[in-house]
C-alpha positions as CSV (number, residue, x, y, z in Angstrom):
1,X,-1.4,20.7,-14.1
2,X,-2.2,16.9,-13.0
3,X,1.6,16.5,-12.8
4,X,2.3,19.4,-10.5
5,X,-0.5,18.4,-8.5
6,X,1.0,15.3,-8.5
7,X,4.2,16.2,-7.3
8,X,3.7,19.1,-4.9
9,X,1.3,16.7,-2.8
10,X,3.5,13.4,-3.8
11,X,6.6,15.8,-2.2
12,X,5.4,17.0,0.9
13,X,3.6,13.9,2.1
14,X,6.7,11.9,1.1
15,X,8.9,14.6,3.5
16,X,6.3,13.9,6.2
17,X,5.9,10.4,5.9
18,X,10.2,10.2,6.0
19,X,10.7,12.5,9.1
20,X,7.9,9.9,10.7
21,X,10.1,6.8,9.5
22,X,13.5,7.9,10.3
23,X,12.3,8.7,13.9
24,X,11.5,4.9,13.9
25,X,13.4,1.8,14.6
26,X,14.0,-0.3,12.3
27,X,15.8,2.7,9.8
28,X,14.0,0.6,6.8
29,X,10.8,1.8,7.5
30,X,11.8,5.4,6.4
31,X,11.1,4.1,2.8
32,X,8.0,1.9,3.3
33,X,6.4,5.7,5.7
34,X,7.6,7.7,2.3
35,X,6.3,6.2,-0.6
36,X,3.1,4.5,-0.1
37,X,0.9,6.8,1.9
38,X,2.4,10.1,-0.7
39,X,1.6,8.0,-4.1
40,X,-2.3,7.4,-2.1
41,X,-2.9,10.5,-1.0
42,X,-1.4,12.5,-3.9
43,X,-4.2,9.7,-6.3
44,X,-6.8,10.3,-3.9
45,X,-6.3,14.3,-4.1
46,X,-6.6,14.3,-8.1
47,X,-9.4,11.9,-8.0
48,X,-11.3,14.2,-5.4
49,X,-10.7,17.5,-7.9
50,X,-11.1,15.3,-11.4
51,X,-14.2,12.4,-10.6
52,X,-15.6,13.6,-7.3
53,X,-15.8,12.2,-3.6
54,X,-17.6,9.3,-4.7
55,X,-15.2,8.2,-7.3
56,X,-12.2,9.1,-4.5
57,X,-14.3,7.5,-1.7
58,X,-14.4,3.6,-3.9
59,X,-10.9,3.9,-4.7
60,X,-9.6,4.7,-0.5
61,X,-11.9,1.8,-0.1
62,X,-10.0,-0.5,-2.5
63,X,-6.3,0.7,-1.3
64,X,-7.8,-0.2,2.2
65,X,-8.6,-3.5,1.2
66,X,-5.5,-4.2,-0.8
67,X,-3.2,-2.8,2.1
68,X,-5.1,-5.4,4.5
69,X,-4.2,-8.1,2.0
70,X,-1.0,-7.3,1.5
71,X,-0.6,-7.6,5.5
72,X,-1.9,-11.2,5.1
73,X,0.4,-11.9,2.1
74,X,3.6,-10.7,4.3
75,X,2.6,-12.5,7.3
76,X,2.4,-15.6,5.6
77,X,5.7,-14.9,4.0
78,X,7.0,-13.9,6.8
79,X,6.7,-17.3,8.5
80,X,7.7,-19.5,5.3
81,X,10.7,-17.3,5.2
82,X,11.5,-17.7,9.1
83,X,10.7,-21.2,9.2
84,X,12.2,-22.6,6.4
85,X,14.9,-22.7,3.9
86,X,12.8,-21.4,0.7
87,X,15.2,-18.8,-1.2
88,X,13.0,-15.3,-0.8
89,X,12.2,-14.9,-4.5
90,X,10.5,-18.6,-4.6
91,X,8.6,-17.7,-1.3
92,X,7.3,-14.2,-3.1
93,X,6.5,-15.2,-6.2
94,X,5.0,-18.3,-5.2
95,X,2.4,-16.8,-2.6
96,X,1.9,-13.8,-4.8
97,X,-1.6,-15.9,-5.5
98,X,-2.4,-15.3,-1.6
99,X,-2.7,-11.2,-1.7
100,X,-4.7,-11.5,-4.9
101,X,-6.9,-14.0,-2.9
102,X,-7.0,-12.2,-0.1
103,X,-8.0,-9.2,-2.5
104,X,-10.5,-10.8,-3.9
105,X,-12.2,-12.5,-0.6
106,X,-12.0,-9.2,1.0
107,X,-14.0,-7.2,-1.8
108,X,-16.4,-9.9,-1.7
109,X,-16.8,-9.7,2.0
110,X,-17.3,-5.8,2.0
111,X,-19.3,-5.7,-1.9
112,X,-21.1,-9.2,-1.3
C-alpha cells in the first residue's frame, strides 16, 4: 500500500512540478521542478498517515534546512566553477564538506 501511496502522489506531483518547469527558461529546470518537491511531498504524505503531523512536521523542517544549505553549497560552487579553472567534479566533491556544514550550522541555529 506504502508503494502505491508512494507512487500515485510521487506521479502527479512530478506531472505538476514538470508542466511548471517546462514553462520555464532555462528547459533544465523541468528536471530539478519534477523530482525533488514529488519525492518530499510524496515522504511527507506517508509520514503524516504512518508517524503523525509531529513526526511529518520535524522532517519538512529538516528538508527546509537542507534545501537552504544546499543553496549555499551551489552558490559557492557556482563561483569557484565561474571563476576558475577547477574541473567540476574536483569543485563538487571538494566542497561537498560546505552543505554538510551548512547543515549542521543551520540545525544548530534553529535547535540551539
Amino acid at each position: 500500500m506504502e508503494l502505491l501511496v508512494r507512487f500515485l502522489v510521487g506521479g502527479t506531483v512530478v506531472s505538476f512540478f514538470a508542466i511548471v518547469g517546462d514553462a520555464l527558461k532555462p528547459k533544465s529546470l523541468a528536471g530539478l521542478l519534477g523530482a525533488a518537491p514529488s519525492v518530499a511531498l510524496a515522504t511527507l504524505s506517508l509520514n503524516v498517515l504512518e508517524k503523525g503531523r509531529v513526526y511529518a512536521a520535524m522532517e519538512a523542517e529538516s528538508m527546509v534546512l537542507g534545501a537552504i544549505a544546499f543553496l549555499v553549497y551551489a552558490c559557492i560552487v557556482s563561483t569557484v566553477l565561474i571563476r576558475g579553472k577547477v574541473p567540476v567534479l574536483a569543485a563538487t566533491a571538494f566542497l561537498l564538506p560546505v552543505w554538510v556544514g551548512a547543515a549542521l550550522g543551520l540545525r544548530f541555529l534553529v535547535h540551539g
